[in-house]
Residue frames as a rotation matrix with the C-alpha (Angstrom) as fourth column:
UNK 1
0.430 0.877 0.215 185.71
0.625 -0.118 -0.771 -12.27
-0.651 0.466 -0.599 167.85
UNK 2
-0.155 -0.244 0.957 186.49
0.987 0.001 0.160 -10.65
-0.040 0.970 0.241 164.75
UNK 3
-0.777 -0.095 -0.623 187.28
0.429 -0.804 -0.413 -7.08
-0.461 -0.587 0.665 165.09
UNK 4
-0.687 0.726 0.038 184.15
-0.508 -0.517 0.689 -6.07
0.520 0.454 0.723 161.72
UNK 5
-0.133 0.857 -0.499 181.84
0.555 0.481 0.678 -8.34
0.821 -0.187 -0.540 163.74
UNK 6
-0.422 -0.416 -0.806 182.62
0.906 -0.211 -0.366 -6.44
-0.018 -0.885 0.466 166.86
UNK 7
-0.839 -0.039 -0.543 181.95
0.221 -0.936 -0.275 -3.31
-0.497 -0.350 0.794 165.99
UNK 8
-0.696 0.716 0.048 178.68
-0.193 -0.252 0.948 -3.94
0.691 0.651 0.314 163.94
UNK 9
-0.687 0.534 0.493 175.27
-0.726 -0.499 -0.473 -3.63
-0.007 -0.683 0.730 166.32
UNK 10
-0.899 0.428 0.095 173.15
0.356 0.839 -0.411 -7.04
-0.256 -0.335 -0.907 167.18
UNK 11
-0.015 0.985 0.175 169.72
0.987 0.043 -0.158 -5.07
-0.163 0.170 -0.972 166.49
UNK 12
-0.806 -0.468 -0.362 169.38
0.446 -0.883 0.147 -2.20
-0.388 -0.043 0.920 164.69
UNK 13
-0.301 0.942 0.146 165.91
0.897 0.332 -0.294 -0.12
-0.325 0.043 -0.945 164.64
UNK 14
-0.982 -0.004 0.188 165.15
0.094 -0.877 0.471 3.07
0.163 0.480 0.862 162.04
UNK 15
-0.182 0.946 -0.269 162.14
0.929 0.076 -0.363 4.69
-0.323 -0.316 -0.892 162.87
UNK 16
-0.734 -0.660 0.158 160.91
0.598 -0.518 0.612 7.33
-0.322 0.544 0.775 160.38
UNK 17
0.156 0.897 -0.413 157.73
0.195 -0.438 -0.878 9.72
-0.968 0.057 -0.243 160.15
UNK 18
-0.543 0.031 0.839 156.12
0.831 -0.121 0.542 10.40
0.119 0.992 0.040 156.74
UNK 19
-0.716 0.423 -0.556 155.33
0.123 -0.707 -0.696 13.88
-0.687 -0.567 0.454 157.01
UNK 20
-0.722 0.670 -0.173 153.06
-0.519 -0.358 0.776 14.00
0.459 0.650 0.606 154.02
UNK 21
-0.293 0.692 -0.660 151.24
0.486 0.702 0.521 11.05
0.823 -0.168 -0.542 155.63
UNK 22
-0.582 -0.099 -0.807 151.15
0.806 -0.205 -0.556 12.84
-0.111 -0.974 0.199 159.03
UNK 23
-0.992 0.128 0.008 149.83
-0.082 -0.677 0.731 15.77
0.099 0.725 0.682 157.13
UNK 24
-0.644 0.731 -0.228 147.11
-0.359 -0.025 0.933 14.13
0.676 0.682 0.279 155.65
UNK 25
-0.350 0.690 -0.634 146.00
0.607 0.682 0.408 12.63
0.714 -0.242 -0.657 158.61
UNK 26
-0.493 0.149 -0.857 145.85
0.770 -0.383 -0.510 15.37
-0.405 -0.912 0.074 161.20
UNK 27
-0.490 0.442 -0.751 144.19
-0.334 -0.891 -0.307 17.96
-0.806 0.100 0.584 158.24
UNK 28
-0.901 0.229 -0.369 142.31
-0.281 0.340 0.898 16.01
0.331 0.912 -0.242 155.98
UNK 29
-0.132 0.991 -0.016 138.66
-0.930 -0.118 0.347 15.06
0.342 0.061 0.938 156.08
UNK 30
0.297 0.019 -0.955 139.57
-0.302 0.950 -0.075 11.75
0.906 0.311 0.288 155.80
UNK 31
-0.451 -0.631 -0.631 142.06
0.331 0.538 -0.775 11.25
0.829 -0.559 -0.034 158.66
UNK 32
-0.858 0.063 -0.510 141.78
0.501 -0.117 -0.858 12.88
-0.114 -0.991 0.068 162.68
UNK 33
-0.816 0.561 0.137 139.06
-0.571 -0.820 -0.045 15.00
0.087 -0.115 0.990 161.83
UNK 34
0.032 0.806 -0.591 136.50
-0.507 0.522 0.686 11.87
0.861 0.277 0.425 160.70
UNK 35
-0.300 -0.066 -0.952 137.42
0.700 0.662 -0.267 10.34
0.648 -0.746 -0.153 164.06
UNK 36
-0.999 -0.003 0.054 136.99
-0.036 -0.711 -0.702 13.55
0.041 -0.703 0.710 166.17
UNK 37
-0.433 0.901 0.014 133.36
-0.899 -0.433 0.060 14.31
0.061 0.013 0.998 164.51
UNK 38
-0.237 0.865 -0.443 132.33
-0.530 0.267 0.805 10.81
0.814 0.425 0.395 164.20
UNK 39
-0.794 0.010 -0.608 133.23
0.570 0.360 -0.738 9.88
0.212 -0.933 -0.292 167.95
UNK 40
-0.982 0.188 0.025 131.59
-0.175 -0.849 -0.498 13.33
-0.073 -0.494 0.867 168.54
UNK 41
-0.663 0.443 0.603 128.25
-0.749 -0.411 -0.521 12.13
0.017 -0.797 0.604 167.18
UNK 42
-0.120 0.106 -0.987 127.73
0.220 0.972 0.078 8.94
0.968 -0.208 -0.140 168.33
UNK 43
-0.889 -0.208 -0.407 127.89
0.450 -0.240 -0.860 10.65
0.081 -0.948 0.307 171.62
UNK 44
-0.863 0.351 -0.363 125.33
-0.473 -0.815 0.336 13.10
-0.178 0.462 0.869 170.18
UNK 45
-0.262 0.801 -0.539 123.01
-0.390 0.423 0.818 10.60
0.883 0.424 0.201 169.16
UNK 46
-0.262 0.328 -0.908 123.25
0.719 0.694 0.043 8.61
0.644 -0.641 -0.418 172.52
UNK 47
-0.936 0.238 -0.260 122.50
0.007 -0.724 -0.690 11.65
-0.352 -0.647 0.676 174.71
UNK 48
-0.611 0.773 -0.170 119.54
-0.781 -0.554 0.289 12.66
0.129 0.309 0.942 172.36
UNK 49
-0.223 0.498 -0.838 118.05
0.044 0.864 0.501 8.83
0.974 0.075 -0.215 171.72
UNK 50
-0.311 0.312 -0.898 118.18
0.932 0.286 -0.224 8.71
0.187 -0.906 -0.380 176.35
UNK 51
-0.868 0.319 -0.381 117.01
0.057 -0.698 -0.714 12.48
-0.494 -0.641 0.588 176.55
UNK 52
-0.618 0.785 -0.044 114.03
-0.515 -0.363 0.776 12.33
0.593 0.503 0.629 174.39
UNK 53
-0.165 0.538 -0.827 113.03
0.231 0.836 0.498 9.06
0.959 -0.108 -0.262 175.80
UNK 54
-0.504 0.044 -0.862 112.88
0.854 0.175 -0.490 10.72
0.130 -0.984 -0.126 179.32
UNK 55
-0.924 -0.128 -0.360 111.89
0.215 -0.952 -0.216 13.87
-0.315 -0.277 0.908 178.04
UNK 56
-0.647 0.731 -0.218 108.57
-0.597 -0.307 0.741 13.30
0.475 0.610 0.635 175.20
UNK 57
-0.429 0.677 -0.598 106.27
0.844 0.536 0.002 11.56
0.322 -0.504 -0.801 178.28
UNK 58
-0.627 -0.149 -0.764 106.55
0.593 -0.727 -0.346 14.55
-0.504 -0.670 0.544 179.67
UNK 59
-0.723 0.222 -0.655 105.14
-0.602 -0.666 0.439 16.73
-0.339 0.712 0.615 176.16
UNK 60
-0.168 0.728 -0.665 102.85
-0.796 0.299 0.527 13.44
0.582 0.618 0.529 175.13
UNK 61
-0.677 -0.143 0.722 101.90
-0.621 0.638 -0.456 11.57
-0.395 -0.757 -0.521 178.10
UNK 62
0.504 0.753 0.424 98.97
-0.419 0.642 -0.643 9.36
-0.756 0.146 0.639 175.83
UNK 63
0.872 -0.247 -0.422 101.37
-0.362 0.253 -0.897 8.69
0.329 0.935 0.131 172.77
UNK 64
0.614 -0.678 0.405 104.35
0.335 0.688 0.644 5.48
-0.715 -0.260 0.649 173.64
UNK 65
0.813 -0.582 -0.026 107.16
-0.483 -0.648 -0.588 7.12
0.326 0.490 -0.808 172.55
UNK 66
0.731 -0.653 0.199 110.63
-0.091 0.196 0.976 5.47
-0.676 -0.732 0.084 172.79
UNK 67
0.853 -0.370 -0.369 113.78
-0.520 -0.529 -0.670 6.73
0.052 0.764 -0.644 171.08
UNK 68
0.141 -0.845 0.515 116.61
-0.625 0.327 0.708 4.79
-0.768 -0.422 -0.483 173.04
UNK 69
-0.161 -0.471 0.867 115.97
0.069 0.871 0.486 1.62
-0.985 0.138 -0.108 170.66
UNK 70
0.945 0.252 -0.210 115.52
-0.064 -0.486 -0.872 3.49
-0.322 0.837 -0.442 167.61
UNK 71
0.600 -0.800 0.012 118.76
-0.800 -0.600 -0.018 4.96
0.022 0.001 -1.000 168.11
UNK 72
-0.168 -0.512 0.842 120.17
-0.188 0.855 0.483 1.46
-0.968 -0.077 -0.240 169.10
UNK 73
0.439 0.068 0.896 119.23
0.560 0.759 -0.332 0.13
-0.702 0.648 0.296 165.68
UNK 74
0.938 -0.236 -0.253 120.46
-0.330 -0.829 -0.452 3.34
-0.104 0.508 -0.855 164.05
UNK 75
-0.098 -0.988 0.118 123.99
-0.962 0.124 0.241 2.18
-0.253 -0.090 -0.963 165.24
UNK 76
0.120 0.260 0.958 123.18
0.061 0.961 -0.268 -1.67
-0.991 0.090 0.100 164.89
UNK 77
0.706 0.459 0.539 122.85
0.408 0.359 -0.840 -0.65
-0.579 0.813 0.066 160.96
UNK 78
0.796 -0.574 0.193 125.57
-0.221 -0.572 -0.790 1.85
0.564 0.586 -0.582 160.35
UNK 79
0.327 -0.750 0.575 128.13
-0.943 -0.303 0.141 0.97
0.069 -0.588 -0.806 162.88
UNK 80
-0.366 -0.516 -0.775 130.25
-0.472 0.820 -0.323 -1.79
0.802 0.247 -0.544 163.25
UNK 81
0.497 0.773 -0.394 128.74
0.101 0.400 0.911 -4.37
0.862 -0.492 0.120 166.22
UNK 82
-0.391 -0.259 -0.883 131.25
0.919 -0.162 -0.359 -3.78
-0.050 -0.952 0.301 169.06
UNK 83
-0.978 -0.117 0.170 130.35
0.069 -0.961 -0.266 0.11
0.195 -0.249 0.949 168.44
UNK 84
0.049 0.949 -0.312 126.48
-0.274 0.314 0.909 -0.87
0.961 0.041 0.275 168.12
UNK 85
0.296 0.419 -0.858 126.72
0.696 0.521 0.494 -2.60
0.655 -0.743 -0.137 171.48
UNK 86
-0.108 0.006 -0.994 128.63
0.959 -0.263 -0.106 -0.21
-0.262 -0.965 0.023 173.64
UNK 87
-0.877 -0.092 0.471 126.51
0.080 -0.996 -0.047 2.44
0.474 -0.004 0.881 172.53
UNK 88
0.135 0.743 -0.655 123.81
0.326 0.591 0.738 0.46
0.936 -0.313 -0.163 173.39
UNK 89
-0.100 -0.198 -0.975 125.45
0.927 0.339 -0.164 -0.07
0.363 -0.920 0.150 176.74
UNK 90
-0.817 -0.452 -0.357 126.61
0.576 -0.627 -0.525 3.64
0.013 -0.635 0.773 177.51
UNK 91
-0.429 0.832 0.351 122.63
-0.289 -0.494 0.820 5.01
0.856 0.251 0.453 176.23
UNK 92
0.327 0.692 -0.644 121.28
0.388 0.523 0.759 2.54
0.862 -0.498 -0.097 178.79
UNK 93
-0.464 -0.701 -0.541 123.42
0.865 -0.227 -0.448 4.02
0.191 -0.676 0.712 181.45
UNK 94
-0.936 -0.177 0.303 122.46
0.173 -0.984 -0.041 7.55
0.305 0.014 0.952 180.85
UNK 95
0.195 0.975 0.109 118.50
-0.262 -0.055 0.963 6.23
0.945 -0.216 0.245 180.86
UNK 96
-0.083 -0.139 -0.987 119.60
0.831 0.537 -0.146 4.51
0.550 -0.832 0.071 184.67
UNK 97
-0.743 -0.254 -0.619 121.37
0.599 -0.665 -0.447 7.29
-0.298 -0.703 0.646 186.36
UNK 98
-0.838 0.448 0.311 118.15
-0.444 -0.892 0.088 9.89
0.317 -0.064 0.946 185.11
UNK 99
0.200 0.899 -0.388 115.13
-0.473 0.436 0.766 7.26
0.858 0.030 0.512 185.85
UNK 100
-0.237 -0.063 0.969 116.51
-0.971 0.042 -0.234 6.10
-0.026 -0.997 -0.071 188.97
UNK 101
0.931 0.276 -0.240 116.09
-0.299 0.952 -0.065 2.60
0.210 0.132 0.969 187.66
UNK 102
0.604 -0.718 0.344 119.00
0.142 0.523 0.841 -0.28
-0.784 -0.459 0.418 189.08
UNK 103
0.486 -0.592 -0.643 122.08
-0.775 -0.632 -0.003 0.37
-0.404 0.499 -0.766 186.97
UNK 104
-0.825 -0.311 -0.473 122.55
-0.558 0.585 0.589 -1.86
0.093 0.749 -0.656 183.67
UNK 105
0.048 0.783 0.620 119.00
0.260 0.590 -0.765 -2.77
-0.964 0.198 -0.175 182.92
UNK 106
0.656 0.198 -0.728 118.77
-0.562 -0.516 -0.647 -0.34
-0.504 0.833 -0.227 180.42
UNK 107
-0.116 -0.903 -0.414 122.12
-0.921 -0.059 0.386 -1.50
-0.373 0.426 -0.824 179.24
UNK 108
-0.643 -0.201 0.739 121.37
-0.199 0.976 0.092 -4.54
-0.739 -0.088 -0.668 179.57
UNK 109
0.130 0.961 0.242 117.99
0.296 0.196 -0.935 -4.50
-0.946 0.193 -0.259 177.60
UNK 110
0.621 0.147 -0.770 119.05
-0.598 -0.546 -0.587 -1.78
-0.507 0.825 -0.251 175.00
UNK 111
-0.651 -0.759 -0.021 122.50
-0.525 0.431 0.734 -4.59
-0.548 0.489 -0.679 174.36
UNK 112
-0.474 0.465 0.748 119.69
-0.018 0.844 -0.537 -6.74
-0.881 -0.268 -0.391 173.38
UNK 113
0.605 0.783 0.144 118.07
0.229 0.002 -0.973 -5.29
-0.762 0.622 -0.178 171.11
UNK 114
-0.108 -0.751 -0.652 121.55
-0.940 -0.136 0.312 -4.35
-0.323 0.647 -0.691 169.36
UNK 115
-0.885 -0.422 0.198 121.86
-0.316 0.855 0.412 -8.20
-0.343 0.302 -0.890 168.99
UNK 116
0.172 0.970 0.170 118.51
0.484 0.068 -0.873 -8.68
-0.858 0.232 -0.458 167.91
UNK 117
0.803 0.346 -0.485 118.64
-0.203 -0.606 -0.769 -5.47
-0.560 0.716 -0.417 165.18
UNK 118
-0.198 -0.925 -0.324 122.29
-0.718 -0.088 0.690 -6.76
-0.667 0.369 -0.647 164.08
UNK 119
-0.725 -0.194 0.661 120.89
0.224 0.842 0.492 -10.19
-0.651 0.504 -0.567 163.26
UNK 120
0.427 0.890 0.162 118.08
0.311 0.024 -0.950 -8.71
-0.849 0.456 -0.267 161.42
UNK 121
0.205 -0.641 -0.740 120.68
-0.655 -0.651 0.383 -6.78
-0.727 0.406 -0.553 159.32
UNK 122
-0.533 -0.773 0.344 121.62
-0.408 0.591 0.696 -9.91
-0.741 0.230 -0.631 157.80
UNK 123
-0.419 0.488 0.766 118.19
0.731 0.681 -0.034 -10.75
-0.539 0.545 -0.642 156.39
UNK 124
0.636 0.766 0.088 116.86
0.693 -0.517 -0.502 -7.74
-0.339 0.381 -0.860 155.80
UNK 125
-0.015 -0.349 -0.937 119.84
0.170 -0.924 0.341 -5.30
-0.985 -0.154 0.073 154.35
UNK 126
-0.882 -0.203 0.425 118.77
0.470 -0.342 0.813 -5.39
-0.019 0.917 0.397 150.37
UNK 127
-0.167 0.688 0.706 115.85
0.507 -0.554 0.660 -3.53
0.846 0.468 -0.257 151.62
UNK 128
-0.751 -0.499 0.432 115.87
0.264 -0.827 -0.496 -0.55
0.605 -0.258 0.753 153.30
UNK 129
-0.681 0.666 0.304 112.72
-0.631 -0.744 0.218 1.01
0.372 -0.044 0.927 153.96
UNK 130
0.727 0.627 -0.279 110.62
-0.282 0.643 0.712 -2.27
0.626 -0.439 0.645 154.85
UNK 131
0.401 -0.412 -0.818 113.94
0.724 0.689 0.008 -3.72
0.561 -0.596 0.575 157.04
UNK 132
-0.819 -0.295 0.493 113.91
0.000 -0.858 -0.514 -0.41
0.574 -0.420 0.702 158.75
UNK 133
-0.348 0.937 0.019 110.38
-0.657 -0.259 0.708 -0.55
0.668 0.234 0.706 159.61
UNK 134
0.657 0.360 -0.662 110.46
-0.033 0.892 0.452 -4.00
0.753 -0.275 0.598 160.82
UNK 135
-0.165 -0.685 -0.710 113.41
0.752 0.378 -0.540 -3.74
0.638 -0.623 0.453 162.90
UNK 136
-0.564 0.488 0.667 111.84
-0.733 -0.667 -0.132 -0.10
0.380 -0.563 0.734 164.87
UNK 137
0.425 0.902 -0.075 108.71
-0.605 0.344 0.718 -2.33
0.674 -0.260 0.692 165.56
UNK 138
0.565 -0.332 -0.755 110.87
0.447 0.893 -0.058 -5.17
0.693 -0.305 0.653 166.79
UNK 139
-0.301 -0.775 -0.556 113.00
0.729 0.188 -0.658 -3.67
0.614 -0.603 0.509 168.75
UNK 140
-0.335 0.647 0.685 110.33
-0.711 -0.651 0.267 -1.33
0.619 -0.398 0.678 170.43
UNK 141
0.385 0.846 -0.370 108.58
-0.509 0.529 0.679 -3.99
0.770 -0.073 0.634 171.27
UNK 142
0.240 -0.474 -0.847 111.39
0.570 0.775 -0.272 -6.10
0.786 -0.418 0.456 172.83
UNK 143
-0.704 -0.665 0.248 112.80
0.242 -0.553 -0.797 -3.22
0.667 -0.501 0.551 174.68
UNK 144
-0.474 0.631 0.614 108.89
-0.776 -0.629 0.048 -2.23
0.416 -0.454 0.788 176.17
UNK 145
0.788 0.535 -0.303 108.43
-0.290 0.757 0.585 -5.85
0.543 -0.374 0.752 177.03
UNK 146
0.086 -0.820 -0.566 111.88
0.720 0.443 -0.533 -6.67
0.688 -0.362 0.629 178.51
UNK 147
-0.592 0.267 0.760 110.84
-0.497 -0.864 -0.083 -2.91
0.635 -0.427 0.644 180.77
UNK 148
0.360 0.700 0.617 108.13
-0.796 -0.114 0.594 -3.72
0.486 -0.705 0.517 182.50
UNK 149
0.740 -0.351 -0.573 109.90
0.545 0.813 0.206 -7.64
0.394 -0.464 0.793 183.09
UNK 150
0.049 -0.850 -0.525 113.08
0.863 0.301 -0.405 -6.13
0.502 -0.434 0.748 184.46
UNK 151
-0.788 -0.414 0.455 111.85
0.252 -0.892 -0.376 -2.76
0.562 -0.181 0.807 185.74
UNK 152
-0.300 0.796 0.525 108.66
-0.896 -0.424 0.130 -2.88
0.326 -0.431 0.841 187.58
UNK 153
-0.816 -0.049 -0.576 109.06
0.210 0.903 -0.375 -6.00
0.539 -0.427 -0.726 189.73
UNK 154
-0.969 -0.116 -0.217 106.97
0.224 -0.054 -0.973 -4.52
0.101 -0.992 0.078 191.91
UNK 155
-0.646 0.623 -0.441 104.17
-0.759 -0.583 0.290 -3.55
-0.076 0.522 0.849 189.86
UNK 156
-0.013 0.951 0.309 100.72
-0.553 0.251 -0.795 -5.12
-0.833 -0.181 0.522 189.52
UNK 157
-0.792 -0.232 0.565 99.97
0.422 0.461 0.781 -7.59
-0.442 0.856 -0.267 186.75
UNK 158
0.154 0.787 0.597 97.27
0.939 0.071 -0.337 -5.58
-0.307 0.613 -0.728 185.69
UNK 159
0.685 -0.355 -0.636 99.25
-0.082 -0.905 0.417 -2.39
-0.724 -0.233 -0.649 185.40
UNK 160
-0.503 -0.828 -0.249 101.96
-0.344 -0.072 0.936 -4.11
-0.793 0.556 -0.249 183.39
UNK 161
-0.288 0.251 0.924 99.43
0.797 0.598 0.086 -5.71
-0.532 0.761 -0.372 180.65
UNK 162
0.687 0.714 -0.135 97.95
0.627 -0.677 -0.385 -2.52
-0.367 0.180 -0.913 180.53
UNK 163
0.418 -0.511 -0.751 101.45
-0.569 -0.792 0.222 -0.54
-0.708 0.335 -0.622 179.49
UNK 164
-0.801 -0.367 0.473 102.63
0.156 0.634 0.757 -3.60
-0.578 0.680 -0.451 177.36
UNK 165
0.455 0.710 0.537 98.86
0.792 -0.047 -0.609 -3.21
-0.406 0.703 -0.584 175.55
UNK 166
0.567 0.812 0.140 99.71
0.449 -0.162 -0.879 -0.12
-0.691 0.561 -0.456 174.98
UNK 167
0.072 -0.997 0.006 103.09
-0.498 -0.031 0.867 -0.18
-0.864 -0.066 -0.499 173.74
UNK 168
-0.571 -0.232 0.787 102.42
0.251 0.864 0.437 -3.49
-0.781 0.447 -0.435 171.68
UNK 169
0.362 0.831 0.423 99.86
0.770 -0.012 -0.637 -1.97
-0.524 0.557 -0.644 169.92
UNK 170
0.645 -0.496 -0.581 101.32
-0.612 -0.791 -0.004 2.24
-0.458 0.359 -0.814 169.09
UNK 171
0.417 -0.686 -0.597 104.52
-0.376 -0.728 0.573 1.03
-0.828 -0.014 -0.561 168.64
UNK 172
-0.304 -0.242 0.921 104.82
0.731 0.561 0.389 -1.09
-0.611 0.792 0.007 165.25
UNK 173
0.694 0.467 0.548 102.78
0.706 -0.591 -0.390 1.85
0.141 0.657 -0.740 163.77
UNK 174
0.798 -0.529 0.288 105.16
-0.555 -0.832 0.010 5.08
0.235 -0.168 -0.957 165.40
UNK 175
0.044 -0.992 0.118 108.73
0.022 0.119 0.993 3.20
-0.999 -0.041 0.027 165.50
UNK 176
-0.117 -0.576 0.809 108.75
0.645 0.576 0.503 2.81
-0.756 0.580 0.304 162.39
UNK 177
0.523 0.425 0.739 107.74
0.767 -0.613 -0.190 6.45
0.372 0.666 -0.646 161.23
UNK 178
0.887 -0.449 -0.109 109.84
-0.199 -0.584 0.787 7.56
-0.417 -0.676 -0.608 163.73
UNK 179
0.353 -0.842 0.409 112.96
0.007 0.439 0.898 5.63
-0.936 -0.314 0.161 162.12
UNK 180
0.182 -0.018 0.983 111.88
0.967 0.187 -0.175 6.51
-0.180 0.982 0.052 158.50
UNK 181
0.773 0.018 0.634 112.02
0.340 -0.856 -0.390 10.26
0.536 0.517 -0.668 159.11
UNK 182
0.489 -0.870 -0.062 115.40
-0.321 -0.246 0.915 10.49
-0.811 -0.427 -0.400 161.95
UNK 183
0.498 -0.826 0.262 117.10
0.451 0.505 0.736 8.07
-0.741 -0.249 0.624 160.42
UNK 184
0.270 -0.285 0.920 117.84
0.849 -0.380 -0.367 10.04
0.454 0.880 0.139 156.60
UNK 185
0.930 -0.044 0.364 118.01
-0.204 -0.887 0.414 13.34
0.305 -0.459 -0.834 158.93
UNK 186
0.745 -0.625 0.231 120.86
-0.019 0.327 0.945 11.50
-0.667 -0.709 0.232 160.97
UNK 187
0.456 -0.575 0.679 122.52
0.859 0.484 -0.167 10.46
-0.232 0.660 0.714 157.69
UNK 188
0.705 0.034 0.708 121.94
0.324 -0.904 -0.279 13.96
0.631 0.426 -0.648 156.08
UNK 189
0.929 -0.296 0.221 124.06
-0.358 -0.867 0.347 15.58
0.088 -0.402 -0.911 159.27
UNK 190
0.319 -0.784 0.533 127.07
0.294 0.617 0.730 12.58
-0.901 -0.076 0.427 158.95
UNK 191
0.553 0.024 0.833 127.02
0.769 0.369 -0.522 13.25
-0.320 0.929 0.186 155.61
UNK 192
0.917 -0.229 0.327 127.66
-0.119 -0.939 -0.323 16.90
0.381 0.258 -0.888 155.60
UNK 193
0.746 -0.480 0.462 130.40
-0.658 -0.636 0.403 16.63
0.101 -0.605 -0.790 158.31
UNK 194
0.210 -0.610 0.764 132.11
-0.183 0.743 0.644 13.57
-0.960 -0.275 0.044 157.30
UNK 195
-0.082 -0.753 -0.653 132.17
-0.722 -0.407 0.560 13.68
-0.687 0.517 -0.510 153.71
UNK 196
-0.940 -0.109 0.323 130.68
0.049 0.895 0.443 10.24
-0.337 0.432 -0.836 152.87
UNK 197
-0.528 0.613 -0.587 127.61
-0.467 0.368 0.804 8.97
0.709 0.699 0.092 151.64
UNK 198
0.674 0.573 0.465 126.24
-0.681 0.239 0.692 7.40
0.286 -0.784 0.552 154.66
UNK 199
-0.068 -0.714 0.697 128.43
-0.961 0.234 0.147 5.35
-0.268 -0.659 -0.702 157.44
UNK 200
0.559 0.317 0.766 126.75
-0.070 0.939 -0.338 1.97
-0.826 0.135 0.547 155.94
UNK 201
0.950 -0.313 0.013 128.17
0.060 0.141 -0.988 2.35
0.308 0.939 0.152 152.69
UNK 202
0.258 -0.966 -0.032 131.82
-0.816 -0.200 -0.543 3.05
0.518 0.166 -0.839 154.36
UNK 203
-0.216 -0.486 0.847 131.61
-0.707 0.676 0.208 -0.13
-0.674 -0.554 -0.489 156.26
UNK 204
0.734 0.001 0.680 130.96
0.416 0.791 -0.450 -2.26
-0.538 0.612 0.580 153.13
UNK 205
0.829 -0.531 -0.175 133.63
-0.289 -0.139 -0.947 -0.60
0.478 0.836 -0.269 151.84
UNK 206
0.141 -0.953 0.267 135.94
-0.971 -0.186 -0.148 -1.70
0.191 -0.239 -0.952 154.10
């Protein structure tokens, strides 16, 4: 073998940090920080969406109140769909392990209604305010009928018509006043602490 072939290296790998880039990402708005806060609340929201829902029976025991699938469509509309489902998933957990219901109904129910409020997204995202409205109602509904089927086997059938009445009835009127006055609140506190216009508008930009 040639003595310059010999002494020249078969594979040779440079590996080189851009500190300005490094910089910007570990102190900028833009970079580690927008992951830190927006991991932070997404957490934030799923805690609050499974503690209200266990917590306002308690403060309004005549008024059907459920926040879990609010919150599920909240992410369904601003979040990409894997993040939409396994917040879904990890909300439904948190409602299990405090309600003493079998672990991964909730999940199971709230994934639904992610896949449900995603596909509505598609028809309904050049209007806001009515395809907000409609998807609360809808996915109230699905979630307080897909309850009583996968959580209260044991229950009477005249017990469950009676909490589906009165579910089916409240909740097309209060999801969807509920979802018109969180959801701009929700934005409003992403907004401040992330820097953007609202998380929907940064996934059509990308």
């Amino acid at each position: 073998m040639p003595r310059d072939i010999e002494n020249k290296k078969l594979i040779e790998i440079d590996i080189r940090f851009n500190p300005e880039v490094l910089a910007q990402f570990f102190f900028s708005r833009s970079g580690l920080w927008k992951y830190l806060v927006g991991t932070a609340l997404a957490i934030l929201w799923i805690l609050a969406g499974a503690t209200l829902q266990l917590a306002l029976p308690n403060a309004f025991p005549t008024v059907p109140l459920l926040t879990a699938p609010l919150v599920t469509v909240f992410f369904a509309q601003r979040r990409q769909p894997i993040a939409a489902f396994a917040a879904a998933f990890a909300m439904g957990i948190v409602l299990d392990a405090n309600s003493f219901n079998p672990i991964g109904t909730s999940s199971l129910i709230l994934v639904i209604v992610a896949t449900v409020a995603i596909l509505l997204n598609f028809k309904l995202t050049n209007h806001y305010i009515l395809g907000t409205a409609i998807q609360a109602a809808i996915a109230t509904a699905i979630y307080a009928i897909l309850a009583v089927l996968l959580q209260r086997p044991n229950s009477s059938w005249n017990d469950n018509v009676a909490i589906l009445t009165r579910f089916l009835v409240a909740t097309p009127i209060i999801a969807p006043i509920l979802a018109l006055i969180a959801f701009p609140l929700m934005d409003l506190v992403e907004r401040l602490l992330l820097g953007k216009k609202s998380i929907d508008q940064d996934n059509e930009d990308e």
